[in-house]
C-alpha positions in Angstrom: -181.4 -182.9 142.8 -181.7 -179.6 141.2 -180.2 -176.8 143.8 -182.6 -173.8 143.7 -180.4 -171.7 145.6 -178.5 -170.9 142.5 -181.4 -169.9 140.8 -182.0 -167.6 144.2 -178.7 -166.2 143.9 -179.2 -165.1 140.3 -182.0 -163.7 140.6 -181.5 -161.9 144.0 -184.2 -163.1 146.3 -184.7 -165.7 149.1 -187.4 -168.1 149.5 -188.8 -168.5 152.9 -190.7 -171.5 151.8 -187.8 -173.3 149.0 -191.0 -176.1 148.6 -193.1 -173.4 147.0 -190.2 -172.1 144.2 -189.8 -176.1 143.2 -193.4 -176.2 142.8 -193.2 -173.1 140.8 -191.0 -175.5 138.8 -192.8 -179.2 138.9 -194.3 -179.3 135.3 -197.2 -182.3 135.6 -195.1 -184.5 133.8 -192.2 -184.7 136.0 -194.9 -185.8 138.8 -196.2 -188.5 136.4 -192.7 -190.2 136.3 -192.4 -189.3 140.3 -195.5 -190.2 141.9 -193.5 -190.1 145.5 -192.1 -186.4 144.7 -193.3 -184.8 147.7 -194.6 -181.7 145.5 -197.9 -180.6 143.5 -197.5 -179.5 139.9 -197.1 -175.4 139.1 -200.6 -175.1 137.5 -202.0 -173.5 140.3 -199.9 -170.9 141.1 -198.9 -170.3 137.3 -203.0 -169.3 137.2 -202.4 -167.2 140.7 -199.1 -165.8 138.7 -201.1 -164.7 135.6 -203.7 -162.4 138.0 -200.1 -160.8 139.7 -199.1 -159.9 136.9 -201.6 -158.4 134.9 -202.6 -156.6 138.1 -199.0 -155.0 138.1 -198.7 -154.3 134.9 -201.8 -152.7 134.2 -200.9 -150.7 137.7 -197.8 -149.5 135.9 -198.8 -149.0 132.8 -202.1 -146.7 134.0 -199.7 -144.8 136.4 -197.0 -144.4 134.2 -199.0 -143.2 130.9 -202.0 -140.7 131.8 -202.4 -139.5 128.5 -202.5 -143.0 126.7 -206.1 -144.9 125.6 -207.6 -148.0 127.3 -206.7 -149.7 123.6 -203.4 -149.1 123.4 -202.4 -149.7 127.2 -204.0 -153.4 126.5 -202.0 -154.2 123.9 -199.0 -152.6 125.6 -199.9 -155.0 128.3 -200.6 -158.1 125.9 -197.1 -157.8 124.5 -195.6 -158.2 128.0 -197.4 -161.2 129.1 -197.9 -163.2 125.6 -196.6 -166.4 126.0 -193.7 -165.6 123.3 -192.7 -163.1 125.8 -192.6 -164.5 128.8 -190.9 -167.9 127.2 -188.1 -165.9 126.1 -187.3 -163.8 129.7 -187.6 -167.2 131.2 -184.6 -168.7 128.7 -182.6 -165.6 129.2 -182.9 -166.1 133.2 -181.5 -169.8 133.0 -185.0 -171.1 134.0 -184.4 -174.3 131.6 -182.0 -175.8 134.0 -184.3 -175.9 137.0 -187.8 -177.5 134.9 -188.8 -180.2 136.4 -189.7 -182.3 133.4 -190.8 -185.9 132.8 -188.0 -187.6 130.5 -189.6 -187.1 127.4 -190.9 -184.2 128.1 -187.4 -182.8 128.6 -186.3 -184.0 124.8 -189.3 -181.5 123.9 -187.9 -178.2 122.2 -189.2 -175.9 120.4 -192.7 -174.1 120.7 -194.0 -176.8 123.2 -190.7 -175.9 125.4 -191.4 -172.1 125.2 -195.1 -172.4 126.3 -193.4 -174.6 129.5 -191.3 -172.0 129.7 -194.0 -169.1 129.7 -196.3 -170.8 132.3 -193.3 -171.6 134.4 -193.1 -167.8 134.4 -195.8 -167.2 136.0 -196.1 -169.8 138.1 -192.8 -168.4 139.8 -194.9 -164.8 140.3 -197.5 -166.6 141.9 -194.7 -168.4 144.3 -193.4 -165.0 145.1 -196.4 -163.6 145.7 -197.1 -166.4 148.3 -193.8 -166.2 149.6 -192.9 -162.2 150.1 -195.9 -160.3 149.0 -197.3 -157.8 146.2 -194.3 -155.8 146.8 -191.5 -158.2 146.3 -193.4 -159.2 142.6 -193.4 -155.5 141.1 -189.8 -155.2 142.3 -189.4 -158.6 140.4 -191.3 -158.1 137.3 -190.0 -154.2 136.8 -186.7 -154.9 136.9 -187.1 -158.1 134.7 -189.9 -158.0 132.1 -191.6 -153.4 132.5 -188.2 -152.9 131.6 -188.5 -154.2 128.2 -191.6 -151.8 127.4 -189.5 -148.9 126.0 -188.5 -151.1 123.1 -191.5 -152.7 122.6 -193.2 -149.2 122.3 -190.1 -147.9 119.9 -190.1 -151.0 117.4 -193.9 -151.4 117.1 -193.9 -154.9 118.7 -197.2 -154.8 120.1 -198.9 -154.7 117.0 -199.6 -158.4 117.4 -202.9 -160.0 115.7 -204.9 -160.3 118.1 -203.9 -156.8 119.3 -204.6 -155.6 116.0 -208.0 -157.1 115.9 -208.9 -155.7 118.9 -208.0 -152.4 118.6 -210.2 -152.4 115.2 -213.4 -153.6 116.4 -213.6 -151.4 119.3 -212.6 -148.3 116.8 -215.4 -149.7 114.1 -218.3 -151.2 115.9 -217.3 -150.6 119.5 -217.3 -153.9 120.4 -214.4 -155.9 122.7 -213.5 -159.4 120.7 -214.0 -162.4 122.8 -212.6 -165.6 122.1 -214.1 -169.0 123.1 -212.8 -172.9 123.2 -214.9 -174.9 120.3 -213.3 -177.7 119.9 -209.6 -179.5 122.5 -208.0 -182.5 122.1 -204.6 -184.3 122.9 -202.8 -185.0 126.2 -202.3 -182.9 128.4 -198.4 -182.4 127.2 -199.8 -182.3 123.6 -203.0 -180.3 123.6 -204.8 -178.8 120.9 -207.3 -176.3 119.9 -209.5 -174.8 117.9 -211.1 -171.5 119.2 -213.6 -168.9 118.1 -213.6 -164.8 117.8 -216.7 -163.4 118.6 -217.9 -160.1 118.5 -220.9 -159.9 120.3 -222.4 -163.4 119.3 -221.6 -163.2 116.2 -218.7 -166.0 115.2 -216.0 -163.6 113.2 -213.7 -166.7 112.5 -211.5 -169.8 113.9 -208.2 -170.1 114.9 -206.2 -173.5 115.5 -202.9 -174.2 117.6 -200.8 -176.1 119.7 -201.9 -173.7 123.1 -205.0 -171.9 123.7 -202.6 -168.3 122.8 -201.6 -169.2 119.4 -205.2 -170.4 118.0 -206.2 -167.1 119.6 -203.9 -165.4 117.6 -204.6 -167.3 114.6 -208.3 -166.5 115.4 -207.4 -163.2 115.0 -205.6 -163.0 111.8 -208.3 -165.1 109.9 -211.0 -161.9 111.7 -208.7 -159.2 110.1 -208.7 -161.2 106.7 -213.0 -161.6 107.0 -213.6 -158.5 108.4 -210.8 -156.8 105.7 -210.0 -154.5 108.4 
């Protein structure tokens, strides 16, 4: 069995409730191979997660920069919690040796392992949040993933597609891109999908991808090509 403690001692905080940091890191598959696992999966609080921490970084962010637009303190805020992003400060914080994968799903590298990764993340937030509080989660997430802001800011990294995109058509026509599902498939460990950008109702173009994130993204690059923005 996996002992979680190290991962507690790494990262400096204790779990009152140890069941709710495993289920941070149950991925579905692992409970498909162990139907008696006394755990749910981590989708639930990786979707709890994902509300903590936009909340504190848009606190941050709109605390820390007075001066700074609505456009570019989103994509500030995108390039933190992007699913490339998160992924990576998950690998560099050891998480890959406490997933709890099915077998197969555990030969999985790659992309598919750095979206695990990402919502694993997350799903951790919304276990700390559970578990300690609001507080407790901005001490974690400054001192782990704000702190890479400064570089992100310096080397331009936020200039992402769908960033990009965004930050045109509210300049041009003053309207927010939204982006819709049209089309999923696959299961659940291999999904795919096609979505839509839309400005206003208007269909802008179509993106396809392995997670919802990257057709987004690839949504948004084919918008910038159509629109020649």
């Amino acid at each position: 069995m996996i002992d979680f403690s190290k991962l507690e001692k790494k990262l400096n905080f204790k779990f009152k409730n140890k069941k709710l940091l495993m289920q941070g890191f149950c991925h579905r598959s692992y409970l498909n191979e162990n139907p008696d696992a006394d755990l749910a999966n981590n989708e639930r609080l990786e979707f709890l997660g994902d509300a903590v921490l936009e909340l504190v970084i848009t606190q941050h962010l709109y605390q820390k920069y007075p001066k700074k637009s609505e456009g570019e303190l989103t994509n500030w805020r995108a390039s933190l919690v992007n699913a490339k992003m998160l992924g990576e400060l998950a690998q560099e914080l050891g998480f890959n040796d406490f997933l709890l994968l099915s077998k197969g799903e555990t030969k999985e590298l790659g992309k598919a392992r750095q979206y695990i990764l990402a919502n694993t993340f997350e799903a951790l937030i919304g276990a700390l949040y559970l578990d300690q509080g609001i507080k407790n989660c901005e001490k974690f997430i400054e001192k782990y993933l704000i702190k890479k802001l400064p570089e992100i800011i310096e080397k331009g990294l936020f200039r992402d597609a769908k960033s990009g995109f965004q930050e045109e058509a509210q300049e041009k026509v003053g309207i927010t891109p939204t982006y819709k599902v049209l089309k999923e498939w696959g299961p659940d460990h291999a999904r795919h999908f096609i979505i839509g950008v839309f400005l206003n109702q208007e269909l802008v173009a179509q993106g396809e991808g392995s997670s919802k994130q990257e057709a987004e993204d690839e949504a948004a690059k084919s918008a910038l090509k159509t629109k020649k923005w």
